[in-house]
C-alpha positions as CSV (number, residue, x, y, z in Angstrom):
1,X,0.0,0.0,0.0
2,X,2.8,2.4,0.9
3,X,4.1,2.0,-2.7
4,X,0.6,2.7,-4.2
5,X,0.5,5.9,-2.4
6,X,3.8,6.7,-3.7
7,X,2.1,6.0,-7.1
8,X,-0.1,8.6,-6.4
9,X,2.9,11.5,-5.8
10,X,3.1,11.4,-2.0
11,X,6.7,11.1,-0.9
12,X,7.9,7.9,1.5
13,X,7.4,9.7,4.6
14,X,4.2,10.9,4.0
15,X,3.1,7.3,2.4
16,X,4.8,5.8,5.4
17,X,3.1,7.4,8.2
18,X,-0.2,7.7,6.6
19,X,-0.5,3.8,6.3
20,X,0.9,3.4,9.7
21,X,-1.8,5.9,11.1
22,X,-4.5,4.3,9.3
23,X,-3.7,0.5,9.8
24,X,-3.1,0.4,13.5
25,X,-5.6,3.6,14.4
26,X,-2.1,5.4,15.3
27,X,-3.6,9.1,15.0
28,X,-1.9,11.8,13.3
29,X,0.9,10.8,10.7
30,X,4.1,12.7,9.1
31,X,4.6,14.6,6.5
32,X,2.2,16.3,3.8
33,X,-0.3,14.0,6.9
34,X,0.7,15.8,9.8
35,X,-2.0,18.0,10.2
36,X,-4.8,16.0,8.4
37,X,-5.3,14.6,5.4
38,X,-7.2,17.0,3.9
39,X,-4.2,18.2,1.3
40,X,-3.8,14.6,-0.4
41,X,-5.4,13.5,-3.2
42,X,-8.5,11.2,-3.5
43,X,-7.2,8.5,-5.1
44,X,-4.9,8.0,-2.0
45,X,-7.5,8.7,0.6
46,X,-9.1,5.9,-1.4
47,X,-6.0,3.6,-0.6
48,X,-6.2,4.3,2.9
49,X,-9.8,4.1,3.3
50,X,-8.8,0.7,2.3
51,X,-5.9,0.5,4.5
52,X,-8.4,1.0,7.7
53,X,-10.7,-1.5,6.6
54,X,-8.2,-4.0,6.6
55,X,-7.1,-2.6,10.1
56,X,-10.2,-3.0,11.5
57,X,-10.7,-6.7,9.9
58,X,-9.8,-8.9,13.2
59,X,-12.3,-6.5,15.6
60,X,-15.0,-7.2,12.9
61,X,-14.1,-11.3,12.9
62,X,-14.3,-11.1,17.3
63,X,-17.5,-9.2,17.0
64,X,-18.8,-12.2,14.2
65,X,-17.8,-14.6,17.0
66,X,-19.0,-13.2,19.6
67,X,-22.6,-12.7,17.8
68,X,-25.2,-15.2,18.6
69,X,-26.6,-15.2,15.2
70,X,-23.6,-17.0,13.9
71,X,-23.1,-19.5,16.1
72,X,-27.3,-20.6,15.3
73,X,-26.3,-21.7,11.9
């Protein structure tokens, strides 16, 4: 991911810390990121839209467990 948002004309810093940030719900991020992310383009907020889903993927597989629904089946 961090050399798809290189792709997209952030530098490695920026890339770096914004797919930290966004995988492990780090908070704010370096670079062209430090401030928000406001200033990048959308095809990178895109990406790390992305990124955070794929964070978030374990909580949402504990929360399927832990649902009664599934276990019915």
């Amino acid at each position: 991911m961090m050399i798809a948002l290189m792709g997209t004309g952030l530098d490695q810093v920026t890339a770096w810390s914004a797919i930290g940030a966004t995988i492990t719900n780090l908070g704010p991020g370096l670079g062209d990121v430090a401030n928000h992310y406001g200033d990048i383009n959308s095809t990178a907020k895109w990406i790390l839209c992305f990124s955070m889903l794929l964070g978030r993927l374990e909580v949402f597989t504990l929360l399927v467990l832990f649902t009664p629904v599934f276990w019915r089946r």
